[in-house]
C-alpha positions as CSV (number, residue, x, y, z in Angstrom):
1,X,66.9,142.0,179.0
2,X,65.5,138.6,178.6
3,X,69.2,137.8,176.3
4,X,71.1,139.0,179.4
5,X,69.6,137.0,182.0
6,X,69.8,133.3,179.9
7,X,73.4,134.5,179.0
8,X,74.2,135.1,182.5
9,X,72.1,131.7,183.8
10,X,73.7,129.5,180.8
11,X,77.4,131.2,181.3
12,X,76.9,130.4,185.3
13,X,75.9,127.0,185.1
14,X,77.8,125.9,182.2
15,X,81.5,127.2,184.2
16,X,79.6,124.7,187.3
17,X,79.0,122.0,185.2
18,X,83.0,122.4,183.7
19,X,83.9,122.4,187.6
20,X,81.9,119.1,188.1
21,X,83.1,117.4,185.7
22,X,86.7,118.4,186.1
23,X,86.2,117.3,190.0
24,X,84.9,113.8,188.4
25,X,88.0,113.2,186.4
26,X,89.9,114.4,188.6
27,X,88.6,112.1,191.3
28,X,88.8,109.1,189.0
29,X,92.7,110.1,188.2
30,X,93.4,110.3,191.4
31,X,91.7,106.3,192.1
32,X,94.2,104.9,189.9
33,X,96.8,105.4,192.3
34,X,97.3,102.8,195.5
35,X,99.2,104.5,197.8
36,X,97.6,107.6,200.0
37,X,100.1,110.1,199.4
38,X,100.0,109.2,195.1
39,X,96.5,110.0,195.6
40,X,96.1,113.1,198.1
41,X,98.9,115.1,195.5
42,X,96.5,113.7,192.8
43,X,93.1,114.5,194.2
44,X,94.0,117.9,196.1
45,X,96.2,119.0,193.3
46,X,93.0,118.9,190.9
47,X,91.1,120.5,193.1
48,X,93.4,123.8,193.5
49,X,93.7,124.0,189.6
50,X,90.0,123.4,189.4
51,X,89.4,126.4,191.5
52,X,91.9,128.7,190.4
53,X,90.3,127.9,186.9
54,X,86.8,128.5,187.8
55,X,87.5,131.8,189.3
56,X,89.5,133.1,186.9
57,X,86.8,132.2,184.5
58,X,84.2,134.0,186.7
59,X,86.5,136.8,186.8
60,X,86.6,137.3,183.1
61,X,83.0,136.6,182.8
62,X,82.1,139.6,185.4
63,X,85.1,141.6,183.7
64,X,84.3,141.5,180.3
65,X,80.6,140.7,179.3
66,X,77.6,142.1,179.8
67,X,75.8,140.1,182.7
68,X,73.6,139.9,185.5
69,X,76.3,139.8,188.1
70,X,73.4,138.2,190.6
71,X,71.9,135.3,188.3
72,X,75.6,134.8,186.7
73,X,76.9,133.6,190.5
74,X,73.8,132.3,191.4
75,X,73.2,130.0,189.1
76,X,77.1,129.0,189.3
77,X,76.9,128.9,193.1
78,X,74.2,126.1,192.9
79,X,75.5,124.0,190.4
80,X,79.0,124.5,192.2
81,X,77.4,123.7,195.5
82,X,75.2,120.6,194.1
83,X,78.8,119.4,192.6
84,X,80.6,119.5,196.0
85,X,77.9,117.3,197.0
86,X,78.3,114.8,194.5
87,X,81.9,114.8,194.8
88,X,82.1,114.5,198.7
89,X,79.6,111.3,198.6
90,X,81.6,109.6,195.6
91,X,85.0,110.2,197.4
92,X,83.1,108.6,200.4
93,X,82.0,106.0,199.0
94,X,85.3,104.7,197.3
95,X,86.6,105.1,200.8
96,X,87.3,101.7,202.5
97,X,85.3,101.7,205.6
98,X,86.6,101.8,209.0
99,X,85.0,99.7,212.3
100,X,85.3,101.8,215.5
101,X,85.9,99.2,218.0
């Protein structure tokens, strides 16, 4: 039982931890580009693939191997959750600020 619940905690946060640094890239791809648009497609575009990846992956994971269904999305909630956080105050921050006048 003890195999089953590290499985499930390492499979959960190392799918996360994929997803975070996929957003990272992602985020830094999308920099590269000047105008808004070039970097919306680039940005938002990552971010739909990311997602359709991760769950997919989550999917097979509940699917097809033997895990704690509860500590497997758990564990890949958190890091998931902790990621959106990251990637939300990095976008922010490479945003040029605006004075309200």
């Amino acid at each position: 039982m003890e195999g089953i619940f590290s499985l499930s905690v390492a499979l959960g946060v190392g799918i996360g931890l994929s997803y975070v640094l996929a957003s990272l890239v992602s985020l830094r791809l999308a920099a590269r580009f000047d105008r808004a648009p070039a970097f919306m497609l680039v940005f938002f575009g990552g971010m739909l693939v990311r997602l359709v990846l991760a769950l997919v992956l989550v999917g097979l994971v509940l699917a097809l191997l033997a895990v704690q269904a509860g500590v497997f999305v758990g564990s890949f909630l958190v890091v998931f959750i902790i990621g959106l956080i990251v990637e939300i105050s990095r976008l922010h921050r490479g945003l040029p600020s605006r004075s309200t006048p």
